[in-house]
C-alpha positions in Angstrom: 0.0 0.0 0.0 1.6 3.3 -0.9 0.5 5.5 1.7 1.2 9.6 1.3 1.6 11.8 4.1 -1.0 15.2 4.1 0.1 17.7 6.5 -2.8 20.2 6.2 -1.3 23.9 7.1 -4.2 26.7 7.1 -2.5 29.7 7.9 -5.6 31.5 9.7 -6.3 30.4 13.0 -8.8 32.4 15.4 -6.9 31.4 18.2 -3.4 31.8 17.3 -3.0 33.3 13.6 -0.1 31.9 11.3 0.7 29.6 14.0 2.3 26.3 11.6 5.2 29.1 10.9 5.6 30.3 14.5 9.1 29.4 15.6 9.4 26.8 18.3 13.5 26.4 19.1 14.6 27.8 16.0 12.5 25.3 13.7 8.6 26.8 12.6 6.1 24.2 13.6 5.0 23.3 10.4 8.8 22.4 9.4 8.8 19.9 12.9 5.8 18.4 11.8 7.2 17.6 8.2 10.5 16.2 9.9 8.6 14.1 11.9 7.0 12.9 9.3 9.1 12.4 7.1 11.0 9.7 9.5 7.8 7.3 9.3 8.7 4.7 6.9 5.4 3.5 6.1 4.8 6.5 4.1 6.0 6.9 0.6 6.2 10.7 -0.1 5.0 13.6 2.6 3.7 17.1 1.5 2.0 20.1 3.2 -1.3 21.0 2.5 -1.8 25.2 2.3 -4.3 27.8 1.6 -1.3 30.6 1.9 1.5 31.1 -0.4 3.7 31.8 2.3 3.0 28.7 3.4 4.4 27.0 1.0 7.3 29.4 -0.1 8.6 28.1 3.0 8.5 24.6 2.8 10.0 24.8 -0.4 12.4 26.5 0.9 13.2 23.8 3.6 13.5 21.7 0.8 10.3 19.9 1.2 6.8 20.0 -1.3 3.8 21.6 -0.8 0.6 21.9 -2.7 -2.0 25.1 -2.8 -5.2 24.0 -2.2 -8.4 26.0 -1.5 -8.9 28.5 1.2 -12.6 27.7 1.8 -12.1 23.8 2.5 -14.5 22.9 6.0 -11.7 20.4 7.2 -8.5 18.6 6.7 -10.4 15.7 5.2 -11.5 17.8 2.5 -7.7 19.7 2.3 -6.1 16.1 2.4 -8.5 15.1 -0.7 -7.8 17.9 -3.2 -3.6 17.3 -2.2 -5.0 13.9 -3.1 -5.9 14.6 -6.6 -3.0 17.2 -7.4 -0.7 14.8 -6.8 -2.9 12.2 -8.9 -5.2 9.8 -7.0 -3.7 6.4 -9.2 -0.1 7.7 -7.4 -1.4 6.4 -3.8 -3.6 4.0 -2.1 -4.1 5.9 0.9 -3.4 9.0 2.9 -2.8 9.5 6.7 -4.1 13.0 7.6 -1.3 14.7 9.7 -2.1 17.6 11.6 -0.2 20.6 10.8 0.1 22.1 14.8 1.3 18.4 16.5 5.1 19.8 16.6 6.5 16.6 18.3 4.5 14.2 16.9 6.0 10.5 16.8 6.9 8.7 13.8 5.8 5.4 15.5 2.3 6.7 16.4 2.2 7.4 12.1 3.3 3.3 12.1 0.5 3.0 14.5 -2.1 4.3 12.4 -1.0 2.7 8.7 -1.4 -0.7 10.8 -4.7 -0.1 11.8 -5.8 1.2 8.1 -4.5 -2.3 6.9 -7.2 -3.9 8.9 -10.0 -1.4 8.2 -13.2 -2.8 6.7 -14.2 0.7 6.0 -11.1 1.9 4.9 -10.9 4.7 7.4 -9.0 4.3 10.8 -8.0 6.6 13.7 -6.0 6.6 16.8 -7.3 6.6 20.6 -5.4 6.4 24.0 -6.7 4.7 27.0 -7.8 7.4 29.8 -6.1 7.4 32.9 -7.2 10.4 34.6 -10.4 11.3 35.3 -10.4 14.7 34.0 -10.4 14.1 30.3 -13.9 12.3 31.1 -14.8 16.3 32.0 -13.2 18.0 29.5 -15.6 18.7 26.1 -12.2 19.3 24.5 -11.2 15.7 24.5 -13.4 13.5 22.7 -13.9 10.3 23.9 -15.1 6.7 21.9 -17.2 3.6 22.2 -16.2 0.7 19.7 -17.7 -2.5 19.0 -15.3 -5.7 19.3 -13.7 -5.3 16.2 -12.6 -2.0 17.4 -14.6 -0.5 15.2 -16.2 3.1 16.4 -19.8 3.3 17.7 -19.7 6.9 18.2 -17.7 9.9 18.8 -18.8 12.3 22.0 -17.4 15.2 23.5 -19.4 13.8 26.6 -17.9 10.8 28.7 -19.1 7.6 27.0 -20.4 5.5 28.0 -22.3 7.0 31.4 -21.5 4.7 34.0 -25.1 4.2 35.9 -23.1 2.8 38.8 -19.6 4.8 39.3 -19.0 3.7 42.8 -16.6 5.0 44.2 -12.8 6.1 43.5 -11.7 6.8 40.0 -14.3 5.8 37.3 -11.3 5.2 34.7 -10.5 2.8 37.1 -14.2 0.8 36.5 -13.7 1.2 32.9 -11.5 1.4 29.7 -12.3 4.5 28.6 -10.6 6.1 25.2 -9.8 9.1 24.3 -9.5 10.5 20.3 -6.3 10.9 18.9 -7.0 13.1 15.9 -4.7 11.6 13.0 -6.6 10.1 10.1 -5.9 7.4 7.8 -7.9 6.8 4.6 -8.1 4.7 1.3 -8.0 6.8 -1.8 -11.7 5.5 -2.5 -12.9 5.9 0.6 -11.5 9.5 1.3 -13.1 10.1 -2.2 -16.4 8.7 -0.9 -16.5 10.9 2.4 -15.9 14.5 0.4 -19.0 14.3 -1.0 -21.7 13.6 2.5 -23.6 15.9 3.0 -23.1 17.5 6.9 -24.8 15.4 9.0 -27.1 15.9 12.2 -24.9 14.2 14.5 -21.9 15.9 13.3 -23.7 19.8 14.0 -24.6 18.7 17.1 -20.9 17.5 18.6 -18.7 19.5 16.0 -17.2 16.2 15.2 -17.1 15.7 11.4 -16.2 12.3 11.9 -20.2 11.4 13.2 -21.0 12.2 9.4 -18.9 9.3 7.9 -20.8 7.3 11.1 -24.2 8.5 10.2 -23.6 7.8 7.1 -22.8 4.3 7.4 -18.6 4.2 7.0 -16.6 2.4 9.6 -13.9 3.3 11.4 -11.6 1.2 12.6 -9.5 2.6 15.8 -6.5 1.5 17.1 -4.6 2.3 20.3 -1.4 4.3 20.6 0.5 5.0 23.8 2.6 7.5 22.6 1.8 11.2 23.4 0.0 13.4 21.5 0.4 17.4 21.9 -1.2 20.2 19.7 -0.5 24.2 19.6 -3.9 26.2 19.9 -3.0 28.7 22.1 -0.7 31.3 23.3 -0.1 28.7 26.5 0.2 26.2 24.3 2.9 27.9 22.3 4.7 28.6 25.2 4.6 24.8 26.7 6.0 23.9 23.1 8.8 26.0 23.2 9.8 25.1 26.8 9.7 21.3 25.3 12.4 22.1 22.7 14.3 23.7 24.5 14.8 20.5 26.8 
């Protein structure tokens, strides 16, 4: 399976504007993510995704490729398809959707993520980590996930799933596996071509979560587990924590 690597870069961001060329220990963000990626060996060629010239003067100036794509695109699924077909779509099998502000990502949990797309009926996969603290149940920021026993996704909820009628006492991650959403993406050409084109769905408005629509819609998704960390840049704080990280 040739497998190509989508780092989606949109340089507007409401929280932190041009953030994937903010400089984190004398490397922008975007250019760690590419390095990172770069060092998986399950993919066979990685490019950046961009709605901004800039964007892309830059990674071709760090010697890597980058492809304009538009600046109205909803999500990365829909940024990762039209790299997709400027590239041409008979070049690859599949694409893993890496997200542009994840400066430290790990190669390994890339690996993780092509293995799981090898055994996806649906031809979609994602990542989810095992909750050990009690918070991220809490938190509408983390996203948390049933799956069936093929570890194949029930649903996606920014709620704690699924409510424990009986928490006793003590930690309730404690009573149950709960996961937690990594968001890196995996796709078959075919089925990222068959995604593009849903319509939003009522699920998805309801939770933000564009990944209910390929759900409601009748897609599976096959999740696999990952114990490596995962870290993204949204805010100033954020920033901040990344750049204390590199300097280490």
């Amino acid at each position: 399976m040739r497998i190509l690597g989508v780092i989606p870069a949109r340089y507007g961001s409401s929280r932190l504007p041009g953030k994937v060329l903010l400089d984190i220990g004398g490397r922008s963000m975007v250019a760690r993510v590419l390095d990172q990626a770069r060092r998986c060996p399950d993919l066979a060629d990685v490019v950046v995704a961009t709605d901004d010239r800039r964007v892309a003067d830059h990674v071709h100036d760090l010697g890597g490729r980058a492809v304009m794509t538009s600046a109205t695109h909803p999500s990365g699924t829909d940024r990762c398809h039209e790299a997709l077909r400027s590239l041409g779509r008979d070049r690859f099998d599949a694409v893993v959707n890496i997200q542009g502000d994840e400066p430290f990502i790990e190669p390994g949990q890339i690996q993780e993520v092509c293995a799981a797309l090898r055994q996806a009926p649906g031809g979609i996969a994602t990542l989810a980590q095992v909750v050990t603290d009690d918070r991220d149940l809490d938190d509408p920021g983390e996203v948390l996930i049933t799956t069936d026993v093929h570890m194949d996704a029930l649903y996606f909820s920014r709620a704690a799933i699924p409510f424990l009628r009986d928490p006793g006492t003590g930690p309730r991650h404690r009573r149950f596996r709960f996961l937690k959403h990594v968001g890196l993406y995996a796709y078959t050409a075919a089925a990222l071509e068959a995604i593009v084109q849903l319509p939003p769905s009522t699920l998805e408005r309801a939770e933000a979560l564009e990944q209910l629509r390929w759900l409601e819609h009748g897609h599976k998704v096959r999740v696999g587990l990952t114990a490596h960390p995962s870290f993204c840049v949204d805010t100033e704080a954020d920033l901040a924590e990344a750049r204390r990280r590199a300097a280490l």
